[in-house]
PQR file with spaces between the fields and no chain letter, atoms N, CA, C, O and H, PARSE charges and radii, in Angstrom:
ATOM       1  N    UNK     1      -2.933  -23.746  -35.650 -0.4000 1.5000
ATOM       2  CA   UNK     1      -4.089  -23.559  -34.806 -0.0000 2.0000
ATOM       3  C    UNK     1      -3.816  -24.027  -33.378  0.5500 1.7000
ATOM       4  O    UNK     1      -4.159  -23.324  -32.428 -0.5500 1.4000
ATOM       5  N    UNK     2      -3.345  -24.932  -33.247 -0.4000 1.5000
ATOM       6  CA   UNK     2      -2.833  -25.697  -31.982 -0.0000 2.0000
ATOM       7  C    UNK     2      -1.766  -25.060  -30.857  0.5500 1.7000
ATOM       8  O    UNK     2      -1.607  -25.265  -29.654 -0.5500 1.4000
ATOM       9  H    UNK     2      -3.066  -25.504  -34.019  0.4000 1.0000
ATOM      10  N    UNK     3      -1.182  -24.279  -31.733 -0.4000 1.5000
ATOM      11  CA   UNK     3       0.251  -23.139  -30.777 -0.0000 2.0000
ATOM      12  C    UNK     3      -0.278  -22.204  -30.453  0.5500 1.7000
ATOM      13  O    UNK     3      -0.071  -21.759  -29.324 -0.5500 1.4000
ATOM      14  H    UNK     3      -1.312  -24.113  -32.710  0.4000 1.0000
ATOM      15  N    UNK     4      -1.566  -21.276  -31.756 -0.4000 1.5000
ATOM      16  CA   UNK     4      -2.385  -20.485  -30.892 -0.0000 2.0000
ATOM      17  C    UNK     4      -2.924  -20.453  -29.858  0.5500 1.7000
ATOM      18  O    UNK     4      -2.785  -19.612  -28.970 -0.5500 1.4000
ATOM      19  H    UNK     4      -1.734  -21.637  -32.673  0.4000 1.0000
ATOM      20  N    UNK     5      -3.925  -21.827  -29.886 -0.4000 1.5000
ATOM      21  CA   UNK     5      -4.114  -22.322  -28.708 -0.0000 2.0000
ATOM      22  C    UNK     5      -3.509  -22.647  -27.452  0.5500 1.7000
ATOM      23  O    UNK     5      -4.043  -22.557  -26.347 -0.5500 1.4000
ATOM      24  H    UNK     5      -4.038  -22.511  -30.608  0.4000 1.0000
ATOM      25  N    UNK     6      -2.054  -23.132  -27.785 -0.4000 1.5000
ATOM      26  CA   UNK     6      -1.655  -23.481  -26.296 -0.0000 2.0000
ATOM      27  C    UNK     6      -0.917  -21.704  -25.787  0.5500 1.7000
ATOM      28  O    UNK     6      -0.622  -21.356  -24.644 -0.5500 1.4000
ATOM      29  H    UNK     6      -1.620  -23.205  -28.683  0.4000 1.0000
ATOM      30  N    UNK     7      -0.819  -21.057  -26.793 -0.4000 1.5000
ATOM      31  CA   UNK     7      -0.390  -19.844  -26.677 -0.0000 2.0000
ATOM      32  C    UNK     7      -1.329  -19.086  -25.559  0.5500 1.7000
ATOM      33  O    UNK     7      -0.870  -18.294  -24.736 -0.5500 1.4000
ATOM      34  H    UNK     7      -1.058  -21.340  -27.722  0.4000 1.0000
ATOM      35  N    UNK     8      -2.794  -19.472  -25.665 -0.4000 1.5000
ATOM      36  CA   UNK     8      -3.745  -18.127  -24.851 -0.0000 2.0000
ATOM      37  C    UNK     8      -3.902  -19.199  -23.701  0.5500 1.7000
ATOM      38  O    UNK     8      -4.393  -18.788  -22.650 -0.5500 1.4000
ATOM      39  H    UNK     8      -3.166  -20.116  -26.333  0.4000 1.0000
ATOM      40  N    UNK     9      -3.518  -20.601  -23.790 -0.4000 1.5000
ATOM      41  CA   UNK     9      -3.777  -21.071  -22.453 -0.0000 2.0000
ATOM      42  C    UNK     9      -2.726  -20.520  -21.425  0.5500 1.7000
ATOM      43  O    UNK     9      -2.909  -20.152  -20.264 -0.5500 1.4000
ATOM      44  H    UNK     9      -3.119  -20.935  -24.644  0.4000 1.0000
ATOM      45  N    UNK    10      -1.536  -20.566  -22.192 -0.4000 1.5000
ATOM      46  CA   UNK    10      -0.573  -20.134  -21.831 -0.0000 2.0000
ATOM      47  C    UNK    10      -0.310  -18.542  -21.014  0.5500 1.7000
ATOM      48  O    UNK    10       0.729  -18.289  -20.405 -0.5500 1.4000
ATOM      49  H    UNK    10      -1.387  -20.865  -23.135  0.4000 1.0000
ATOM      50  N    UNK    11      -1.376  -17.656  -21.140 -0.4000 1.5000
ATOM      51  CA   UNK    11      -1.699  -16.760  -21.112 -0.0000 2.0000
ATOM      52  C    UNK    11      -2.167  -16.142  -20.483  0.5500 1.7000
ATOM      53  O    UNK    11      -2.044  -14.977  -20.106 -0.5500 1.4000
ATOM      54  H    UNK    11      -2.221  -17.862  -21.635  0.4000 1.0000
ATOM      55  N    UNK    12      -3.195  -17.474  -20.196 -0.4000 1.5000
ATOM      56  CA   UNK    12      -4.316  -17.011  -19.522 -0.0000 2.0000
ATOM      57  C    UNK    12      -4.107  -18.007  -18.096  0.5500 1.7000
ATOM      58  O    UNK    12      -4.998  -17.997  -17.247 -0.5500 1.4000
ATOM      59  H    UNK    12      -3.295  -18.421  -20.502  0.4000 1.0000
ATOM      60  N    UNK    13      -2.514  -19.102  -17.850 -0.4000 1.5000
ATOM      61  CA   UNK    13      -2.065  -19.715  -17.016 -0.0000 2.0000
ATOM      62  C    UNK    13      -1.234  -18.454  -15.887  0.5500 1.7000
ATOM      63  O    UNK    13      -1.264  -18.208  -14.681 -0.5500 1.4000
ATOM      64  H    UNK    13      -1.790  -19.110  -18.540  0.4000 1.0000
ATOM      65  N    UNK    14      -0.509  -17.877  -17.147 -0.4000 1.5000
ATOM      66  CA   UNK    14       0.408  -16.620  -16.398 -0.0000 2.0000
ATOM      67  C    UNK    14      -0.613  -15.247  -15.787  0.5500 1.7000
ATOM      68  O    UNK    14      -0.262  -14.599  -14.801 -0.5500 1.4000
ATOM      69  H    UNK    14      -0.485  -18.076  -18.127  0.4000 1.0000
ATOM      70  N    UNK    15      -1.468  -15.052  -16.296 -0.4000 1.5000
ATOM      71  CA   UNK    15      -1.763  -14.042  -16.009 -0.0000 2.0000
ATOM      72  C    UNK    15      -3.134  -13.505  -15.222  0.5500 1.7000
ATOM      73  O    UNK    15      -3.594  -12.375  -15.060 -0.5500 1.4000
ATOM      74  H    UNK    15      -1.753  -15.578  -17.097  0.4000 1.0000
ATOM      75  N    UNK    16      -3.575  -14.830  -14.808 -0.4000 1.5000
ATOM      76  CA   UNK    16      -4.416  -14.537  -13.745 -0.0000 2.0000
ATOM      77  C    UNK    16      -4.446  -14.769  -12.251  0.5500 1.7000
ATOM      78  O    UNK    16      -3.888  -15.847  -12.043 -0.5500 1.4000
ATOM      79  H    UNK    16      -3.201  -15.748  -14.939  0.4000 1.0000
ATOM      80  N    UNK    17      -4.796  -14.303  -11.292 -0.4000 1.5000
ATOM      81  CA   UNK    17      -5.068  -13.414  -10.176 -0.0000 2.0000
ATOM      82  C    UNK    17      -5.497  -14.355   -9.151  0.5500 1.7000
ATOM      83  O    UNK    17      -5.920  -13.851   -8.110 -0.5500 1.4000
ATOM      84  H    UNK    17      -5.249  -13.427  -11.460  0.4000 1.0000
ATOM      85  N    UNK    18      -5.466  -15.813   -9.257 -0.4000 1.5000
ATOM      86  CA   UNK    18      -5.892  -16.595   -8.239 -0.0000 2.0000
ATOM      87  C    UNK    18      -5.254  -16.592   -7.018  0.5500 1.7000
ATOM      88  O    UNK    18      -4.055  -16.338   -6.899 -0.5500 1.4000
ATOM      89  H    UNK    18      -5.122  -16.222  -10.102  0.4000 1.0000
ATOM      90  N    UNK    19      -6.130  -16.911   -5.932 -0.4000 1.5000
ATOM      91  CA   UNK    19      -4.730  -16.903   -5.249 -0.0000 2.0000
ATOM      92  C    UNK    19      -4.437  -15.446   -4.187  0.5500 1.7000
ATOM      93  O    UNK    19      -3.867  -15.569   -3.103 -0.5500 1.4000
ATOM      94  H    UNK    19      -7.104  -17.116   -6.029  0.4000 1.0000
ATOM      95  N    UNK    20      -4.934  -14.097   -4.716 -0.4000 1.5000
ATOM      96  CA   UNK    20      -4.642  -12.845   -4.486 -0.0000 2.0000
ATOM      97  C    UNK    20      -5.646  -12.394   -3.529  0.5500 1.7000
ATOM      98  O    UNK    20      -5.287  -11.479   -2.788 -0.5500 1.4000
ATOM      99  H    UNK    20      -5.397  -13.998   -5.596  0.4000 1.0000
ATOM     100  N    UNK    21      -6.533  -12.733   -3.426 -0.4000 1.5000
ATOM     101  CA   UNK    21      -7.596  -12.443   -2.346 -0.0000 2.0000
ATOM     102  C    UNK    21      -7.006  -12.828   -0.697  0.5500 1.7000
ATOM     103  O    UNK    21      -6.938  -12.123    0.310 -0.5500 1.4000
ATOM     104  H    UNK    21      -6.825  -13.476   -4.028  0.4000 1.0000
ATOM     105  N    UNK    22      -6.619  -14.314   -0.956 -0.4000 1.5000
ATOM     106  CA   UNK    22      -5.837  -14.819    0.220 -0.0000 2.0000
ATOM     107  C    UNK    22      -4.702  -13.519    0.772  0.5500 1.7000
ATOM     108  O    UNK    22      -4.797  -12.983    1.876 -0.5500 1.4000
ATOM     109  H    UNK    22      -6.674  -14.886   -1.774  0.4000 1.0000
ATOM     110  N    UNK    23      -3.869  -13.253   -0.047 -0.4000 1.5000
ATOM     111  CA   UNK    23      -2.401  -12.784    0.391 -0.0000 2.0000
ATOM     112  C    UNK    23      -3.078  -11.054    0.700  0.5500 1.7000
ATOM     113  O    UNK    23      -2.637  -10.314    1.581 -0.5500 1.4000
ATOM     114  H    UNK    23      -3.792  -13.689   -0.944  0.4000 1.0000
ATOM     115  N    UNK    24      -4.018  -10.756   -0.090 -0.4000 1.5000
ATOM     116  CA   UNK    24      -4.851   -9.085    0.663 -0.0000 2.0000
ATOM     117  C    UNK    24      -4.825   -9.105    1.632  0.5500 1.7000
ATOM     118  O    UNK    24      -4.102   -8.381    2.317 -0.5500 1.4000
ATOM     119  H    UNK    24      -4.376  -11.356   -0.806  0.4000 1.0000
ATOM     120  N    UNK    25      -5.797  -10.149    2.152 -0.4000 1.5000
ATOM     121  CA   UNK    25      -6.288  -10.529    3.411 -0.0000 2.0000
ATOM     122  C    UNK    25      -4.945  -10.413    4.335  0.5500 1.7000
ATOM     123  O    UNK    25      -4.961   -9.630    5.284 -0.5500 1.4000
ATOM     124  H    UNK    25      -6.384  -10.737    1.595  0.4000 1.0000
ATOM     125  N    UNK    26      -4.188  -10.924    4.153 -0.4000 1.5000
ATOM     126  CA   UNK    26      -2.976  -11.446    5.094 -0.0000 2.0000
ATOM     127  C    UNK    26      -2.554   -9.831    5.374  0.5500 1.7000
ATOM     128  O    UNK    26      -2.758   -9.123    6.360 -0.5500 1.4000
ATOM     129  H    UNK    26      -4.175  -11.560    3.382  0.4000 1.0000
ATOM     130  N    UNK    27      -1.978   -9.590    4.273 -0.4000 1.5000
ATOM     131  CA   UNK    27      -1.184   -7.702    3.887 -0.0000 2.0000
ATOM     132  C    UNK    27      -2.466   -7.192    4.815  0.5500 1.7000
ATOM     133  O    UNK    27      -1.966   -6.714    5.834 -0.5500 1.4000
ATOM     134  H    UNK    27      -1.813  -10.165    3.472  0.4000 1.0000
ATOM     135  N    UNK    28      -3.868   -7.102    4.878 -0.4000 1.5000
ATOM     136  CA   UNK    28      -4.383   -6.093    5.468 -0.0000 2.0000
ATOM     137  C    UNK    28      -4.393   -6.880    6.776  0.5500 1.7000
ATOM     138  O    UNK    28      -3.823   -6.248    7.666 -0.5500 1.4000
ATOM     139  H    UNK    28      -4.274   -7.491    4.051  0.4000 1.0000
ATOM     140  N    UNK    29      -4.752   -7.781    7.073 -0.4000 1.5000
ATOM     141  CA   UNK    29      -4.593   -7.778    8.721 -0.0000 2.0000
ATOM     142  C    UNK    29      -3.426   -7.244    8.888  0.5500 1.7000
ATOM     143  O    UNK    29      -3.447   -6.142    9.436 -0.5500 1.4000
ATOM     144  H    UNK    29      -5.215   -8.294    6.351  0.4000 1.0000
ATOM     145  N    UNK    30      -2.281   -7.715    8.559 -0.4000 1.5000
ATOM     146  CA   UNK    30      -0.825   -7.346    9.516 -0.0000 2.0000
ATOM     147  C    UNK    30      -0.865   -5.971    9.346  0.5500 1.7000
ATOM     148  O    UNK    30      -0.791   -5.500   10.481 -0.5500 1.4000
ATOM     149  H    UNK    30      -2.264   -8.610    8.114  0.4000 1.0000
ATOM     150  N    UNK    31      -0.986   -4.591    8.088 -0.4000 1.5000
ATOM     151  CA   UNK    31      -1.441   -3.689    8.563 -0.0000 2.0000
ATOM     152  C    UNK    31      -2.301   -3.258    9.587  0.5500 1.7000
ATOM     153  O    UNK    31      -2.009   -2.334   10.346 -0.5500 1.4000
ATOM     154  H    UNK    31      -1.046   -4.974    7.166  0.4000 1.0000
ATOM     155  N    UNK    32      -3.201   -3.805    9.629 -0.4000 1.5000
ATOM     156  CA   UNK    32      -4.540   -3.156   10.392 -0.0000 2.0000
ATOM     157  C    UNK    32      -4.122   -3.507   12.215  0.5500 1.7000
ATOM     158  O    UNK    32      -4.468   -2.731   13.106 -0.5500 1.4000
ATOM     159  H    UNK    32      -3.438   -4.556    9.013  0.4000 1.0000
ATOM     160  N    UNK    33      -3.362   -4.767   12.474 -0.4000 1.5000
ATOM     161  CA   UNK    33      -2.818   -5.067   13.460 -0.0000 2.0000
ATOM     162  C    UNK    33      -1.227   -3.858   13.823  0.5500 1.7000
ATOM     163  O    UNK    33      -1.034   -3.126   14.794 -0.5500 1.4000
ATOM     164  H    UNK    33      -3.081   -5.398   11.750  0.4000 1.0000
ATOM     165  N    UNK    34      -0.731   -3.998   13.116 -0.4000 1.5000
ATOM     166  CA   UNK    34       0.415   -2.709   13.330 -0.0000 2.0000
ATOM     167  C    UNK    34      -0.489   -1.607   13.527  0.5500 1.7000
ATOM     168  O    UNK    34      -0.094   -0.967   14.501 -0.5500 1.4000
ATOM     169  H    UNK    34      -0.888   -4.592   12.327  0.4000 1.0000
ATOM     170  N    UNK    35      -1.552   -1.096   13.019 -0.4000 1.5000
ATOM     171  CA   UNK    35      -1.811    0.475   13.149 -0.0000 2.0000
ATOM     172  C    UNK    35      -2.674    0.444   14.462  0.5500 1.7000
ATOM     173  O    UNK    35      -2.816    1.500   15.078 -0.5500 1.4000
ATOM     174  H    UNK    35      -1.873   -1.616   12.228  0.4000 1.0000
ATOM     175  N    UNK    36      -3.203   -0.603   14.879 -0.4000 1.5000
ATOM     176  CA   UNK    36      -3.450   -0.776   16.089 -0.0000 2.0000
ATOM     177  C    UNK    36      -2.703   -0.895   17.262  0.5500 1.7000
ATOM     178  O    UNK    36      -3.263   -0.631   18.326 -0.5500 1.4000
ATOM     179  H    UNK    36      -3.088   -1.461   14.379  0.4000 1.0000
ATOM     180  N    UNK    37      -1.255   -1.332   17.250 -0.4000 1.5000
ATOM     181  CA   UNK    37      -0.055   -1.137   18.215 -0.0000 2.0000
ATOM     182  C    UNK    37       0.134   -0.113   17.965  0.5500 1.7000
ATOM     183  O    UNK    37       0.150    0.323   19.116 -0.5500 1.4000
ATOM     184  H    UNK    37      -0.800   -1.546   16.386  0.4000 1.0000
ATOM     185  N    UNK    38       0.376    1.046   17.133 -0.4000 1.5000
ATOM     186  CA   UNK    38       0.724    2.153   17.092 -0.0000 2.0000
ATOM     187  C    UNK    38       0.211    2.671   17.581  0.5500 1.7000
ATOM     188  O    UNK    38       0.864    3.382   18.344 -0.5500 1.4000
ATOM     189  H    UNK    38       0.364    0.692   16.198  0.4000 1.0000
ATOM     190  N    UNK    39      -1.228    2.839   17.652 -0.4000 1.5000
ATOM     191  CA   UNK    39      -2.640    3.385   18.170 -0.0000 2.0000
ATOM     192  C    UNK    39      -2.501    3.758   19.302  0.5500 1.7000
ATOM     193  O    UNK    39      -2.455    4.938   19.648 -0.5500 1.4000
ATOM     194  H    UNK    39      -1.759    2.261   17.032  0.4000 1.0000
ATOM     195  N    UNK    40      -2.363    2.165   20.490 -0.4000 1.5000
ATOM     196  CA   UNK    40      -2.382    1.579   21.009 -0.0000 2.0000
ATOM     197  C    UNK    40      -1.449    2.477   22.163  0.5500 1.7000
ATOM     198  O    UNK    40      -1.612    2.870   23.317 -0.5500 1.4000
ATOM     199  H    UNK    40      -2.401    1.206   20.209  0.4000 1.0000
ATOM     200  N    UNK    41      -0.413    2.543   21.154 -0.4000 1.5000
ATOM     201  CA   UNK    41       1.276    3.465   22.299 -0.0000 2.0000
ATOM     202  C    UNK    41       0.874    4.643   22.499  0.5500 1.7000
ATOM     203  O    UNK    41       0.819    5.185   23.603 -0.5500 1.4000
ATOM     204  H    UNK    41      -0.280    2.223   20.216  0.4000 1.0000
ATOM     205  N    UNK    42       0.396    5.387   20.887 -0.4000 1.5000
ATOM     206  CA   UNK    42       0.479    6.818   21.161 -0.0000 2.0000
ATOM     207  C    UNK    42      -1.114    7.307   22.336  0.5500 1.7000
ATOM     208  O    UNK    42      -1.134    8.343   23.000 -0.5500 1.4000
ATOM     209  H    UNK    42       0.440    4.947   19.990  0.4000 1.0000
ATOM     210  N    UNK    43      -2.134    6.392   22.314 -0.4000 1.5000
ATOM     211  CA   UNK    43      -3.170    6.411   23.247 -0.0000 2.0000
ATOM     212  C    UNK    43      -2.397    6.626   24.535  0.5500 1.7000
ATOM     213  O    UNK    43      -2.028    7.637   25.133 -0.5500 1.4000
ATOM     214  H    UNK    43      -2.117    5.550   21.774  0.4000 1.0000
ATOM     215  N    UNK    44      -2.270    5.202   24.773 -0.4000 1.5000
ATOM     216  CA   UNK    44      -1.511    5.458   26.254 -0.0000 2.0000
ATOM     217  C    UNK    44      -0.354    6.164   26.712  0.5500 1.7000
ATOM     218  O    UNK    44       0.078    6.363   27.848 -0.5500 1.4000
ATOM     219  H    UNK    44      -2.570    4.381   24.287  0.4000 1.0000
ATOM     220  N    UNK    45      -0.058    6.407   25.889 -0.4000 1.5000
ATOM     221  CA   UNK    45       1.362    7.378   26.373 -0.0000 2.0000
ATOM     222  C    UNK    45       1.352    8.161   27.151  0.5500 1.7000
ATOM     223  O    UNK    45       0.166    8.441   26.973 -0.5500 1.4000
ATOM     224  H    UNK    45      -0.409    6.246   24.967  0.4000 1.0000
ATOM     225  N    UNK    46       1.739    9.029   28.166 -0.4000 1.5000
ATOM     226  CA   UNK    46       1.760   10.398   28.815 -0.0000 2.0000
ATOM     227  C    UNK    46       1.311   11.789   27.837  0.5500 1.7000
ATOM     228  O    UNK    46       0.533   12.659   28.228 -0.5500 1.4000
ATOM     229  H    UNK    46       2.702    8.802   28.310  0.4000 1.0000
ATOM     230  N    UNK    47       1.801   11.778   26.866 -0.4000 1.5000
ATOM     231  CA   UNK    47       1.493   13.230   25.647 -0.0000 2.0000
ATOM     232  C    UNK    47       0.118   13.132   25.658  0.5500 1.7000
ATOM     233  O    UNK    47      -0.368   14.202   26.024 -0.5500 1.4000
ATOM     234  H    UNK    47       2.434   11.072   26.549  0.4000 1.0000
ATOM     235  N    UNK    48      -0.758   12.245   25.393 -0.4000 1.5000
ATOM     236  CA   UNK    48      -2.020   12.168   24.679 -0.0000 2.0000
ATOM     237  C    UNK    48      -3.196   12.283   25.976  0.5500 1.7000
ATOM     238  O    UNK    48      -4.249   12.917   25.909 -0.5500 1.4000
ATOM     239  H    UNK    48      -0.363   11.376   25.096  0.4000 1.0000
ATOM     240  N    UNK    49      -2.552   11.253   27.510 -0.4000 1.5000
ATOM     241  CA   UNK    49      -3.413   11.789   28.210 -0.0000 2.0000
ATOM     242  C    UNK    49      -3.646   13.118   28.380  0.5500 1.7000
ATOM     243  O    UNK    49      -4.762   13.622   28.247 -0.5500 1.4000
ATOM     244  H    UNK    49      -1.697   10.739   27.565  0.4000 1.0000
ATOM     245  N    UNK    50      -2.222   13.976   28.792 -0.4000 1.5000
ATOM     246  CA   UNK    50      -2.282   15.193   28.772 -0.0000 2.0000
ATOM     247  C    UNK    50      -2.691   15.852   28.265  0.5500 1.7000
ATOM     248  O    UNK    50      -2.777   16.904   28.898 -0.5500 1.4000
ATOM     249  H    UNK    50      -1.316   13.567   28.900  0.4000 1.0000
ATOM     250  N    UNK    51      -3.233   15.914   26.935 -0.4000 1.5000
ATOM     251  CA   UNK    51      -3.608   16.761   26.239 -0.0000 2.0000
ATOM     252  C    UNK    51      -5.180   16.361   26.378  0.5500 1.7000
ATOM     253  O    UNK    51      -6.001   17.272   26.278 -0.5500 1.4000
ATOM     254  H    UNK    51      -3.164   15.059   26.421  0.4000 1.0000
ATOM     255  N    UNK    52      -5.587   15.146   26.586 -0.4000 1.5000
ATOM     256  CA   UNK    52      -7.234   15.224   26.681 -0.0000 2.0000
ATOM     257  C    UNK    52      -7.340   15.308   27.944  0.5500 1.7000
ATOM     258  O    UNK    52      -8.567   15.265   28.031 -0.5500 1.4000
ATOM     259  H    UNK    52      -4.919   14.406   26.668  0.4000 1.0000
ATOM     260  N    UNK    53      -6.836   15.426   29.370 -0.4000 1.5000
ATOM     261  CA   UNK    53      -6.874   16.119   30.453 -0.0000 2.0000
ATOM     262  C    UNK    53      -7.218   17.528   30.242  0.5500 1.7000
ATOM     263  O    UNK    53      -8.274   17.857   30.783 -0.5500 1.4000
ATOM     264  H    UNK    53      -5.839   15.461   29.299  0.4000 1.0000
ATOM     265  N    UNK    54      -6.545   18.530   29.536 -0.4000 1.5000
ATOM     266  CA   UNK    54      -5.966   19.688   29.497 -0.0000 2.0000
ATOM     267  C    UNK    54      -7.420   19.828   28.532  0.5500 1.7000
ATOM     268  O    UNK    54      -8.302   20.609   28.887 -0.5500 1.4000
ATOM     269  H    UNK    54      -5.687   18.263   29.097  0.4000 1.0000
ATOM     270  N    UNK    55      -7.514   19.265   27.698 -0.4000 1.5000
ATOM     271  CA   UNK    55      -8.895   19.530   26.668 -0.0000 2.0000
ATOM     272  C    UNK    55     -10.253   19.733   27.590  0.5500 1.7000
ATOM     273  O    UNK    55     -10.893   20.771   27.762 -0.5500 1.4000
ATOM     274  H    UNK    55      -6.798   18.630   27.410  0.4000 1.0000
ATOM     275  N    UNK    56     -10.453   18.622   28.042 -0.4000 1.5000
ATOM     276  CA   UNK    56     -11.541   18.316   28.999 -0.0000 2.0000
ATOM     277  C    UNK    56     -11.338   19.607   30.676  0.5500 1.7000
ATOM     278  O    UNK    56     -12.320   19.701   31.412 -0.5500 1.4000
ATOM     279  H    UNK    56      -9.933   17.779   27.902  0.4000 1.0000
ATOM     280  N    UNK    57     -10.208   20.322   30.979 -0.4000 1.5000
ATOM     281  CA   UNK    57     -10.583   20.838   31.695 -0.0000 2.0000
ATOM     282  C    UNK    57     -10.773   22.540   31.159  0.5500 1.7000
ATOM     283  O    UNK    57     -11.056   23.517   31.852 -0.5500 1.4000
ATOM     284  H    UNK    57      -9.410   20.245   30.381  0.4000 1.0000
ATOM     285  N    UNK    58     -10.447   22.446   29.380 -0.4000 1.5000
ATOM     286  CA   UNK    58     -10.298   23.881   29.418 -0.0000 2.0000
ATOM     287  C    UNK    58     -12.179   23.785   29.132  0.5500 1.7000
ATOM     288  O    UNK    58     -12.870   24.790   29.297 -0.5500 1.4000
ATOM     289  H    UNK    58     -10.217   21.652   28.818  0.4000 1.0000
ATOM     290  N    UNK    59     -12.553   22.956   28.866 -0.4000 1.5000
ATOM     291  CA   UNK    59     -13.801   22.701   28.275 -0.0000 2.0000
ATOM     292  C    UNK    59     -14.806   22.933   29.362  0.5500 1.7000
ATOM     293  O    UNK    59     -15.758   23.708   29.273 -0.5500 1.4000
ATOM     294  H    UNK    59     -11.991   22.140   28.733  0.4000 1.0000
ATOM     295  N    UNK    60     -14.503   22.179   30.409 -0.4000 1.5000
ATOM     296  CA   UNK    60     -15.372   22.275   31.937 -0.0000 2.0000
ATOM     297  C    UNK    60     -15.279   23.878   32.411  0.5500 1.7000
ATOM     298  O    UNK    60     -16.067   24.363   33.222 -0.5500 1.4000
ATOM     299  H    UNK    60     -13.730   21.549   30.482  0.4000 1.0000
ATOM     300  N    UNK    61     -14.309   24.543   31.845 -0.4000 1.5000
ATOM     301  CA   UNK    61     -13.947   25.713   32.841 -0.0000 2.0000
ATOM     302  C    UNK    61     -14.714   26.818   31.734  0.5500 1.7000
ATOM     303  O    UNK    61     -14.702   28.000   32.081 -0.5500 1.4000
ATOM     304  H    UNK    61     -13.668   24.148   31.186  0.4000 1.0000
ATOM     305  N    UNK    62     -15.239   26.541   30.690 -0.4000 1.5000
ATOM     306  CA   UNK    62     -15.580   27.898   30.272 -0.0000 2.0000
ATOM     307  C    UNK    62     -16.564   28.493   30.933  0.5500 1.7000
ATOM     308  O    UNK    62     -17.277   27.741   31.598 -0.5500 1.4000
ATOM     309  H    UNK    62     -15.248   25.582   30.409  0.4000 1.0000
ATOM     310  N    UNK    63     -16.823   29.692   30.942 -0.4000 1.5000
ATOM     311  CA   UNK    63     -18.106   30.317   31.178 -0.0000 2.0000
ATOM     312  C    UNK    63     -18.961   30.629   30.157  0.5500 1.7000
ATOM     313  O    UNK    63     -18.652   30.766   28.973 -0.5500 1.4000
ATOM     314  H    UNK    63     -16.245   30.302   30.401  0.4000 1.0000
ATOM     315  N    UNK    64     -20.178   30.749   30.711 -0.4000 1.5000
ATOM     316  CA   UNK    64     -21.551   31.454   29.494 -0.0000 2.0000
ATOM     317  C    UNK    64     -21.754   32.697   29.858  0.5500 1.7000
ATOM     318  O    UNK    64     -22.576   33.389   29.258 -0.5500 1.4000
ATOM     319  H    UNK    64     -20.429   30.638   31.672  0.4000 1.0000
């Protein structure tokens, strides 16, 4: 009865999840911070103004 016992403590020592909320947290900021430098480049870059320049004037120029 006693080995059973230390068996599911044993069990239930290995196999739970404490602890894991912390290290999410960590994994999603440093994602969420990288996809924001990425963001960040391809925003400012030359390609992207250009193209919402070029958007915004084909947009101004239509006629009705």
């Amino acid at each position: 009865m006693t080995s059973r016992r230390a068996l599911r403590r044993l069990a239930a020592l290995t196999t739970g999840d404490d602890g894991m909320s912390t290290t999410e947290y960590a994994i999603g900021t440093i994602a969420a911070a990288a996809f924001a430098a990425v963001l960040y480049t391809v925003v400012t870059g030359n390609s992207v103004g250009e193209l919402l320049d070029s958007l915004i004037r084909n947009a101004l120029s239509v006629s009705f």
